[in-house]
C-alpha positions in Angstrom: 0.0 0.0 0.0 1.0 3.5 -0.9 0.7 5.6 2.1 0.2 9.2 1.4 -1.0 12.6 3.7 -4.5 13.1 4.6 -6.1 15.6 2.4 -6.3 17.8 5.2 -2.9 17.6 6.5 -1.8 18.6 2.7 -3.6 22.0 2.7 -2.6 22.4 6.2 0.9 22.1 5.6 0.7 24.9 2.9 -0.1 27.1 5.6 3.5 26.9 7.3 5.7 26.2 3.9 7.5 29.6 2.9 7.1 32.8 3.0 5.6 33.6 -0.4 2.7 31.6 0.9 -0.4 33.8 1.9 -3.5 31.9 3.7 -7.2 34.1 3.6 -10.8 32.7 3.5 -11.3 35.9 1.1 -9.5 36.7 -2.1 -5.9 35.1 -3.4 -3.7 36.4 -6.6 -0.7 34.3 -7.4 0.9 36.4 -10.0 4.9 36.2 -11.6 5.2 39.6 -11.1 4.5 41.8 -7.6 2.7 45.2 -9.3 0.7 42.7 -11.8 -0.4 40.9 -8.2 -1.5 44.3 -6.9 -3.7 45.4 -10.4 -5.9 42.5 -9.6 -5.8 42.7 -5.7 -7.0 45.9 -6.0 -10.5 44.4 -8.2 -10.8 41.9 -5.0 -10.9 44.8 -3.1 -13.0 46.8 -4.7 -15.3 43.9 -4.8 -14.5 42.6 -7.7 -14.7 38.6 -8.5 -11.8 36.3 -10.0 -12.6 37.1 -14.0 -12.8 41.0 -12.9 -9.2 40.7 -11.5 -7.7 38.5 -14.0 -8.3 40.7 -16.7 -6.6 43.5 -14.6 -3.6 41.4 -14.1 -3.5 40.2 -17.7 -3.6 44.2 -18.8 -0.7 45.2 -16.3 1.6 41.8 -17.6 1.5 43.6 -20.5 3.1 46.7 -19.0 5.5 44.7 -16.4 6.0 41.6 -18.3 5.7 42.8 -22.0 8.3 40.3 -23.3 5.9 37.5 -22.7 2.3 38.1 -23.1 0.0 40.9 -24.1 -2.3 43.0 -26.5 -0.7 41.6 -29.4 -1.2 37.7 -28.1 -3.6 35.4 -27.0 -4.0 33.1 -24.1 -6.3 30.2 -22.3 -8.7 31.6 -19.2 -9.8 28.3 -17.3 -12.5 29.6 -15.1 -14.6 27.8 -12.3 -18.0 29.2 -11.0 -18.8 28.2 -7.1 -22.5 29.6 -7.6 -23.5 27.2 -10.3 -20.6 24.7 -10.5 -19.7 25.2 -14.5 -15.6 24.8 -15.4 -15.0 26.7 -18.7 -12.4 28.1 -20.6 -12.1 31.1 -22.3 -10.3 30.4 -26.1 -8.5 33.7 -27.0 -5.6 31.6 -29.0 -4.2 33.7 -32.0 -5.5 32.7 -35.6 -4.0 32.7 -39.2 -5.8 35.3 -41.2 -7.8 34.5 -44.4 -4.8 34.6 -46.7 -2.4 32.4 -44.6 -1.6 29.3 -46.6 0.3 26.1 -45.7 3.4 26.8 -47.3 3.9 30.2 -46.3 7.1 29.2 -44.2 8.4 26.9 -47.2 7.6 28.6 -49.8 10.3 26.8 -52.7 9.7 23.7 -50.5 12.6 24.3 -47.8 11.2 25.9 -44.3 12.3 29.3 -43.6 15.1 30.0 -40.7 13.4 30.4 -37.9 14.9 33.6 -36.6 14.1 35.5 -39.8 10.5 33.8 -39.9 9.6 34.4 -36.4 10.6 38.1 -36.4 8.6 39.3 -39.8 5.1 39.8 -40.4 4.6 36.6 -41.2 4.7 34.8 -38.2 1.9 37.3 -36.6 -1.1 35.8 -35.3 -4.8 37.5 -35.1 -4.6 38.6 -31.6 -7.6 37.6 -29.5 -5.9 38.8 -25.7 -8.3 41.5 -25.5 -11.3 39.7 -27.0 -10.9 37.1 -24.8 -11.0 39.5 -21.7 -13.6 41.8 -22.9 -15.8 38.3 -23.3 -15.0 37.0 -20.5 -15.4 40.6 -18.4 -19.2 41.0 -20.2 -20.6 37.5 -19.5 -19.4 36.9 -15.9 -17.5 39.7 -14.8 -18.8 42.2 -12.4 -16.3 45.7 -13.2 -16.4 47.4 -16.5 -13.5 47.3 -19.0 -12.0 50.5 -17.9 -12.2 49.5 -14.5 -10.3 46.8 -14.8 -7.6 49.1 -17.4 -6.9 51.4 -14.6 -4.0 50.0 -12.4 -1.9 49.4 -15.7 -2.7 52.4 -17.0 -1.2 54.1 -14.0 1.4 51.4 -14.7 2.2 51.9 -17.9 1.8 56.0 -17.5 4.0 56.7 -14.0 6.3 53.7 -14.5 7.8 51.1 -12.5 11.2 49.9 -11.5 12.3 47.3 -14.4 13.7 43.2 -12.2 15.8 41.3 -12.6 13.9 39.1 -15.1 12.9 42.1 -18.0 16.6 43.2 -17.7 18.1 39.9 -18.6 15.0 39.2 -21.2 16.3 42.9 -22.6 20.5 41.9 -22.9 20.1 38.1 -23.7 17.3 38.7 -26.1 18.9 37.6 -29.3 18.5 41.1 -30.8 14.9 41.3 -30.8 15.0 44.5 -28.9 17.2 45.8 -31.5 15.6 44.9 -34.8 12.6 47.7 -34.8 12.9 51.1 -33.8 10.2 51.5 -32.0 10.7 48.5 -29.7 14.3 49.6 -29.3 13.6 53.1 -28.1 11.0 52.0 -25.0 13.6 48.9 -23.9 17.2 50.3 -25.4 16.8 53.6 -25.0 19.8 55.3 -27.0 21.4 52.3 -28.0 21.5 51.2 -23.8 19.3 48.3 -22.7 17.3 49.1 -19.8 19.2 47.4 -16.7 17.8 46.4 -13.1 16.7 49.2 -11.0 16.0 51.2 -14.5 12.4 53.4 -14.3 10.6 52.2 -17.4 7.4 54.9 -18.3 5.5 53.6 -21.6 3.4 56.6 -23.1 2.1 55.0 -25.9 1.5 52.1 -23.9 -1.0 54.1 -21.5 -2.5 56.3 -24.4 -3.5 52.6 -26.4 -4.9 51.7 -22.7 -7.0 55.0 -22.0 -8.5 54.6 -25.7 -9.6 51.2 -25.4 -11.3 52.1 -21.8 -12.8 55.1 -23.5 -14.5 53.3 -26.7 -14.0 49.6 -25.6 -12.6 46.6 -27.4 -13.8 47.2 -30.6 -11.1 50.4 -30.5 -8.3 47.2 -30.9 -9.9 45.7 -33.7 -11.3 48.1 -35.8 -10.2 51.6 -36.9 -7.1 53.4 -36.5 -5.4 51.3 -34.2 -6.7 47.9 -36.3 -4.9 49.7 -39.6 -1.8 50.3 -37.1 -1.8 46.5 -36.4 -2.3 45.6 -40.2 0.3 48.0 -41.3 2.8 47.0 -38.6 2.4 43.2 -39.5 3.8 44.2 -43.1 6.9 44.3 -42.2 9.6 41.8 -43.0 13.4 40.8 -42.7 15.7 42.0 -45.9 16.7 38.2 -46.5 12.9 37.5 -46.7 12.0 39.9 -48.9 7.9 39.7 -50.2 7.2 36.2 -48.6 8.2 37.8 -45.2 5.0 39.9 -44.9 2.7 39.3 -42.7 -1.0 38.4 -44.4 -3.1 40.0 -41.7 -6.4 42.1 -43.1 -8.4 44.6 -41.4 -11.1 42.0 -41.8 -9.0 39.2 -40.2 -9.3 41.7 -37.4 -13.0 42.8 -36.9 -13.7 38.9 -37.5 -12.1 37.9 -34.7 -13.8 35.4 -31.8 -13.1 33.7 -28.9 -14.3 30.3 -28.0 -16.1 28.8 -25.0 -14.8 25.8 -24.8 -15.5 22.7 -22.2 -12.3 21.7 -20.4 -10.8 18.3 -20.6 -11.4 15.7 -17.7 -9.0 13.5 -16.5 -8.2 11.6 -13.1 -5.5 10.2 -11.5 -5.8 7.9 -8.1 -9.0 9.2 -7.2 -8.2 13.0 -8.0 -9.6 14.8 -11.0 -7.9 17.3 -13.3 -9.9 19.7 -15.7 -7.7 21.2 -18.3 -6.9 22.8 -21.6 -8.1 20.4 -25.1 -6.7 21.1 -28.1 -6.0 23.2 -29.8 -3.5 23.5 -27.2 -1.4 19.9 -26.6 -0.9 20.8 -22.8 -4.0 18.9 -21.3 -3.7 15.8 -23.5 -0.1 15.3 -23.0 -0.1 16.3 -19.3 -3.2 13.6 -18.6 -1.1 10.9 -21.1 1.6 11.0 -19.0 -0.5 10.5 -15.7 -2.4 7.6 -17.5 1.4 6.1 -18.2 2.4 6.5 -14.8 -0.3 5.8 -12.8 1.0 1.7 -12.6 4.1 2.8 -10.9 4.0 3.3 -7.1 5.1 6.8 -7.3 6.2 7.7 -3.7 5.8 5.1 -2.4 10.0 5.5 -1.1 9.6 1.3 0.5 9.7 0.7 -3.3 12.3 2.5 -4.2 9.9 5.3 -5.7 10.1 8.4 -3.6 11.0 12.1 -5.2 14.1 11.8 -7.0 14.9 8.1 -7.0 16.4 7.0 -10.0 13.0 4.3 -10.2 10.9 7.7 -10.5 12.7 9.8 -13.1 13.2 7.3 -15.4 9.4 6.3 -15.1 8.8 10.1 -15.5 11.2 10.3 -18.5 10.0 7.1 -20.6 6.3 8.5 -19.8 7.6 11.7 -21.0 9.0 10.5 -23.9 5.9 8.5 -25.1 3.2 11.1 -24.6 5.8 13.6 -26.5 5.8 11.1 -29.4 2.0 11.1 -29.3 2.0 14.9 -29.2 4.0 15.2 -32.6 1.7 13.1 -34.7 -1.7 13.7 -33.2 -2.6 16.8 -31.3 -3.1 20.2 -33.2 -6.4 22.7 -34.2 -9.2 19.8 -33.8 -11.6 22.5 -35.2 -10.2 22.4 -38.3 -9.4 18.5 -38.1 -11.3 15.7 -36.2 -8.5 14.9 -33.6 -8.7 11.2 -31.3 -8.8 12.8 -28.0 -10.5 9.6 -26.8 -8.3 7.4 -28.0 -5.4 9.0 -26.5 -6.5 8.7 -23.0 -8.5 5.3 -23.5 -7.0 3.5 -20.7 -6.4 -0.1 -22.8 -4.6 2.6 -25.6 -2.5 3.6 -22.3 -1.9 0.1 -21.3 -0.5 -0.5 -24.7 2.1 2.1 -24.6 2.9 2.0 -20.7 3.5 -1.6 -21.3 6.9 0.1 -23.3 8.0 1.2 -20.1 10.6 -0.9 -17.8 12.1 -0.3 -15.2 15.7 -1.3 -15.5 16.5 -0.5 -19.3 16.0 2.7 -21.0 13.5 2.6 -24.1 14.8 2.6 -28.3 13.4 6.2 -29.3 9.9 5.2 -29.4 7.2 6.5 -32.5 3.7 7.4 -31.9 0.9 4.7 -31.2 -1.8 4.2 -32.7 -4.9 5.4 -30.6 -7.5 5.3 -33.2 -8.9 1.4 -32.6 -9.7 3.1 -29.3 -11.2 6.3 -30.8 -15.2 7.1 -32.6 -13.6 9.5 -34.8 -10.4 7.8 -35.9 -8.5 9.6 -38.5 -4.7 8.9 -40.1 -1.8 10.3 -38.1 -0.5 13.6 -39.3 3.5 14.4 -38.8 4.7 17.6 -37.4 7.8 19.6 -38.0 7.3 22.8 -36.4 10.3 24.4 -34.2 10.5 24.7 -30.8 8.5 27.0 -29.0 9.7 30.0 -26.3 10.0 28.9 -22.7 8.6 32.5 -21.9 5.1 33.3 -21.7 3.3 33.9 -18.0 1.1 32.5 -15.7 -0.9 33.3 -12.8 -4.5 32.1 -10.4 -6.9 33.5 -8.7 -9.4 32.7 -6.1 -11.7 35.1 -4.8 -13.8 35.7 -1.6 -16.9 33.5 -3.3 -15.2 30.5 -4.0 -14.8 31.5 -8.1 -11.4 30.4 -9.3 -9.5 31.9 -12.2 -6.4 29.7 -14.1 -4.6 31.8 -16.8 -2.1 31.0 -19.2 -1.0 34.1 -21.9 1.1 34.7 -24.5 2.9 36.7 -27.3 5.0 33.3 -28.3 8.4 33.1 -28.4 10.2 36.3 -26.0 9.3 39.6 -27.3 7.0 37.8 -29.8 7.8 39.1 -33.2 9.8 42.0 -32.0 7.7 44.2 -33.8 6.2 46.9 -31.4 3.1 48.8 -33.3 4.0 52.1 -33.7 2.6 55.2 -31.7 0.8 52.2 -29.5 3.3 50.9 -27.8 2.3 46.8 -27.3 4.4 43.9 -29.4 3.0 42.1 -31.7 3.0 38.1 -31.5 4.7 35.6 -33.5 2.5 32.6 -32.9 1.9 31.5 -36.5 5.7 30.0 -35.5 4.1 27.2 -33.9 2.3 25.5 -37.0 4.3 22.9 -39.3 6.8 25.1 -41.2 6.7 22.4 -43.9 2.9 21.1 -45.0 2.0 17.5 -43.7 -1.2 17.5 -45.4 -0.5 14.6 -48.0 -4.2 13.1 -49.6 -2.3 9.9 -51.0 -1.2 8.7 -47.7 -4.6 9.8 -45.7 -2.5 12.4 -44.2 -5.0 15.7 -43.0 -1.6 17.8 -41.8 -3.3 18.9 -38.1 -0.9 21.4 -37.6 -0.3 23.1 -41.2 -1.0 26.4 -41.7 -4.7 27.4 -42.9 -6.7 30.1 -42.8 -8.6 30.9 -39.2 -6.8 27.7 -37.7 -5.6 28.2 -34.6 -1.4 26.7 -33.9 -0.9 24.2 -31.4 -0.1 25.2 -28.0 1.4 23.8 -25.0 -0.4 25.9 -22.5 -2.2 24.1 -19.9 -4.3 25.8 -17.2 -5.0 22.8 -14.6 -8.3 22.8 -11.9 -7.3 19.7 -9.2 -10.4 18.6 -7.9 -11.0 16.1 -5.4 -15.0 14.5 -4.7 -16.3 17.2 -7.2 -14.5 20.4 -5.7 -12.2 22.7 -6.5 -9.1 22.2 -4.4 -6.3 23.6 -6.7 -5.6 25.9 -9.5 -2.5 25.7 -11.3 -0.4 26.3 -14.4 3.3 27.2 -16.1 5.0 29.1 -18.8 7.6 27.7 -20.3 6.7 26.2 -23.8 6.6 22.6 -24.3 7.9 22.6 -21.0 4.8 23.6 -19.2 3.2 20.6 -20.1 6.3 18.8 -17.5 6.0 21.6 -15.2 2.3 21.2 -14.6 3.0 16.9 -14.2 6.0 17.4 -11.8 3.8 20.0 -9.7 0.5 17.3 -10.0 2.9 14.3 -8.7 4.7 16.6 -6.4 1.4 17.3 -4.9 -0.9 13.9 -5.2 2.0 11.1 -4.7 4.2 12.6 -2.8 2.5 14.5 -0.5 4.1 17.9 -0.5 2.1 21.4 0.6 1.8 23.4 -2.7 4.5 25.6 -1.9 7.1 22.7 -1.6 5.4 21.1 -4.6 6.1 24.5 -6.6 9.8 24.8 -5.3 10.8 21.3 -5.8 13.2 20.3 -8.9 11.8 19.9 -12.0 12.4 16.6 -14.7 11.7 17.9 -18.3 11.5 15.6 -21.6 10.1 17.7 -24.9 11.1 15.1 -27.4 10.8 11.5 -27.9 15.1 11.0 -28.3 14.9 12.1 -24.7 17.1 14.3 -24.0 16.9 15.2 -20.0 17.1 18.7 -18.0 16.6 19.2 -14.9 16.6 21.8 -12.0 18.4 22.2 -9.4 20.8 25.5 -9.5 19.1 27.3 -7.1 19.1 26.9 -3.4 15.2 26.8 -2.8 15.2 23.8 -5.3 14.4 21.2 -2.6 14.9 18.4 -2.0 17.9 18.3 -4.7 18.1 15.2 -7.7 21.3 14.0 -5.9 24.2 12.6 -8.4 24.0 9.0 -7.6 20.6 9.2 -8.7 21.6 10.8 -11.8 24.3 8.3 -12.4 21.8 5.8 -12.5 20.0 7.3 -14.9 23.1 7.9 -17.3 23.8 4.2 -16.3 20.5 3.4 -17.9 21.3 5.4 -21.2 19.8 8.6 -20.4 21.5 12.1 -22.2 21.5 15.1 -21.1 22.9 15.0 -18.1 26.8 15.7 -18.8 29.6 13.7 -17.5 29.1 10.7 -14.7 29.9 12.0 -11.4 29.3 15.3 -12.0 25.6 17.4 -10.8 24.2 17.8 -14.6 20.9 19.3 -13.1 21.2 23.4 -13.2 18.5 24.4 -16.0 15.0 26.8 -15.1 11.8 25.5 -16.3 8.4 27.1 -15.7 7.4 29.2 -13.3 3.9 28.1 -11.3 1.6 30.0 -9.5 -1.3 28.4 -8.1 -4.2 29.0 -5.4 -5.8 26.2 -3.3 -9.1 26.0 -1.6 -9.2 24.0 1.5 -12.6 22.5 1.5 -12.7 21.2 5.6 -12.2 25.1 6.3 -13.3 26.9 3.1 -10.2 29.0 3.4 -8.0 30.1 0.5 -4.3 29.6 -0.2 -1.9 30.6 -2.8 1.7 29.8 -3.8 4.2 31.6 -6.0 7.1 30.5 -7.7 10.4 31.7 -7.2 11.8 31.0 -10.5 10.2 34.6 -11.5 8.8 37.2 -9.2 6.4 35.0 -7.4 4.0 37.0 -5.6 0.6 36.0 -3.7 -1.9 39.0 -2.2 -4.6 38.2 -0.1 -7.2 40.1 -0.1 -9.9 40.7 3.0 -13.1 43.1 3.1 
């Protein structure tokens, strides 16, 4: 028998774990970044519920965290109502506009490099950020758009004191900063990249924000500012020439609309999980891999499977590796192509490919299964070749004092997006048209539908996975990552951190992560900075390499010093009915509670 902590010790225990751990029956923000935190604590005490303060901390990310979500992106809102019990999510991924076509990253056959690609028109999205708020503000919000504008307006207008994080995004950025003037002058002003401690004031920024709480969303996506967007998307790398322009239309713009969508349900030993479907991967992959592991006796430490035994990361990374195979053939837009969801969770489909697993020999790199026999709407495996996707991006929850739950994952793709700031409105524009197949799939002779090629209104696959844990049909947890591909391995390593081995949310959240993005299996793992605790020791590393596992460097050496992810979650304990939340130290964690 596996002998784990009482539900009730595990959200007591959170209440004592570190000091970026904040405990209130009334409202919680777990944000990445302290003045984001304080835009939506600030709705929660003016009354506001969990949607009205997530949009206010999804408007000031864009001032405090531009590099990785904003205006010019998109994102997943997972919300969960107390009053009437309905889990939703709000779909504001980018789209291709009307005139995208499946070759427009290949266009004599050979896929475009990606840093030219990623930072010309082309690769910009229809963004649906705002939309998705506005939406989501409208239907079950309880503050009006320009309330919920105001504290990043401020932000945006008086400034704020640039970290540690935007500074290093700023010098190690790859010359993003650098390659449009507008988006050099508000980050490297006169040739000088802002540093830590720098004061950061964005004019346009605020201006953009006062005119869309003046007239509303429709001021993003339809008159001056829409023909900014459209004209800004035009532009294009020297190399690329014509094919390096973005295809955006005013009409691709004023067409724009979000999706309702139902979450994806999953359990694992008794808990339940709802999360993101496609188009985003994230759910699908993360709810594989529990399906994989879930005949190991993870922490169970008798067995030899407590955190970081060598039994447990290589069940993690051969579970890893599997569901990543899976990922690459069949998840991608299942809008614009029937996908088998079913099948890929069917539990005799998961038998079949956790059979693969062993426990003292490392697996050949394995291909994807076939889930269809499992599936009502079987259809032939696409292939994927798109490139890798940015491990920026952000992150935060919310609970507030009603028992409403908020998990939000946003985006402008990879760091800094496109690069391409819109002029005189100071927001950057995404690059998210990056994560379809640079080379088409689609082949008719071989039954092939391409999932993931480009086509017009499609949205790309995602990785982004906004998680609700709940246990005997309640909300308990709300949780999520940035990271890219690796948020899908963040969001399984907080999930096992918290179910099988016991850990408060807080430890769970600062533990060492295991990440796998790719079937040859290359590992990284964490363990660099001092709160990363308990450590993946070297002997248990050894074994691995022993096994035939890369990644980690040279035997006897500590090959685990990589950063992946950065959670923030809130927890609901339901013996007390008080709320928690927990903040990751990997960014600028921050929880606010907020009481009447």
């Amino acid at each position: 028998m596996i002998l784990r902590p009482s539900f009730a010790r595990w959200f007591a225990l959170c209440l004592f774990s570190s000091s970026v751990l904040a405990a209130s029956p009334d409202g919680v923000v777990a944000v990445s970044h302290p003045a984001a935190a304080a835009a939506g604590a600030r709705m929660l005490a003016a009354g506001g519920n969990a949607i009205d303060a997530a949009a206010a901390v999804q408007f000031a990310l864009n001032v405090v965290e531009p590099q990785s979500s904003g205006l010019g992106g998109g994102g997943f809102m997972l919300v969960h109502l107390a009053q009437t019990g309905q889990t939703f999510i709000v779909d504001s991924r980018e789209r291709a506009p009307q005139k995208a076509s499946a070759d427009q990253f290949a266009p004599d056959g050979l896929p475009m490099p990606f840093p030219l690609a990623s930072t010309s028109g082309l690769a910009v999205g229809v963004p649906g950020t705002l939309r998705g708020v506005d939406t989501a503000l409208k239907r079950w919000g309880t503050k009006t758009l320009a309330d919920t504008l105001a504290p990043a307006i401020e932000l945006a207008g008086h400034g704020f004191r640039v970290n540690r994080f935007l500074a290093a995004d700023i010098a190690n950025d790859g010359g993003r900063t650098a390659l449009h003037p507008e988006t050099a002058a508000i980050f490297r002003p006169k040739g000088v990249p802002l540093a830590e401690g720098d004061w950061l004031v964005q004019p346009d920024l605020a201006r953009t924000l006062r005119l869309i709480a003046a007239r509303g969303a429709d001021a993003f996506y339809r008159g001056p500012l829409a023909r900014a967007i459209v004209e800004a998307q035009r532009r294009t790398r020297s190399e690329l020439g014509e094919t390096g322009k973005g295809r955006m239309a005013l009409a691709d713009l004023a067409a724009y609309r979000v999706a309702i969508r139902e979450p994806l349900i999953g359990h694992y030993r008794g808990w339940t999980l709802a999360t993101m479907p496609p188009p985003s991967s994230g759910g699908l992959t993360v709810l594989q891999m529990l399906g994989l592991l879930e005949r190991f006796p993870l922490g169970d430490a008798a067995q030899g499977y407590g955190f970081g035994s060598p039994k447990t990361l290589h069940a993690m990374i051969e579970a890893m590796r599997l569901a990543f195979a899976d990922r690459a053939v069949w998840i991608g837009d299942d809008d614009a192509v029937a996908l088998p969801r079913e099948g890929l969770l069917h539990p005799d489909y998961l038998a079949t490919r956790a059979a693969l697993i062993t426990p003292d020999r490392r697996m050949d790199t394995p291909q994807a299964g076939d889930p269809t026999p499992w599936d009502k709407t079987a259809v032939p495996p696409p292939s994927s070749r798109a490139w890798a996707e940015s491990p920026h991006t952000t992150h935060f929850a919310i609970v507030d004092r009603w028992g409403n739950v908020v998990s939000y994952t946003s985006t402008i793709e990879y760091t800094w997006g496109s690069g391409i700031t819109v002029p005189g409105y100071g927001f950057l524009l995404n690059n998210e048209l990056t994560d379809f197949n640079f080379v088409p799939a689609a082949d008719s002779a071989a039954g092939n539908p391409g999932a993931n090629d480009v086509a017009p209104g499609k949205r790309p696959r995602s990785s982004m996975a906004p998680t609700l844990l709940f246990k005997d049909g309640k909300p308990v947890a709300a949780y999520g990552s940035p990271g890219g591909a690796t948020i899908i391995n963040s969001v399984l390593n907080v999930t096992l951190n918290l179910i099988d081995h016991g850990m408060p949310m807080q430890q769970a959240i600062a533990a060492p992560r295991l990440s796998v993005t790719h079937a040859t299996g290359k590992v990284g793992c964490e363990g660099g900075l001092a709160f990363m605790q308990p450590r993946i020791g070297v002997a248990a590393q050894d074994a691995l390499r022993k096994l035939g596992h890369t990644g980690l460097g040279e035997a006897g050496t500590d090959g685990c010093a990589e950063t992946i992810g950065s959670v923030q979650a809130v927890m609901i304990d339901p013996a007390t009915g008080e709320h928690h939340g927990a903040a990751d130290a990997r960014r600028e964690g921050t929880v606010v509670r907020v009481r009447p």
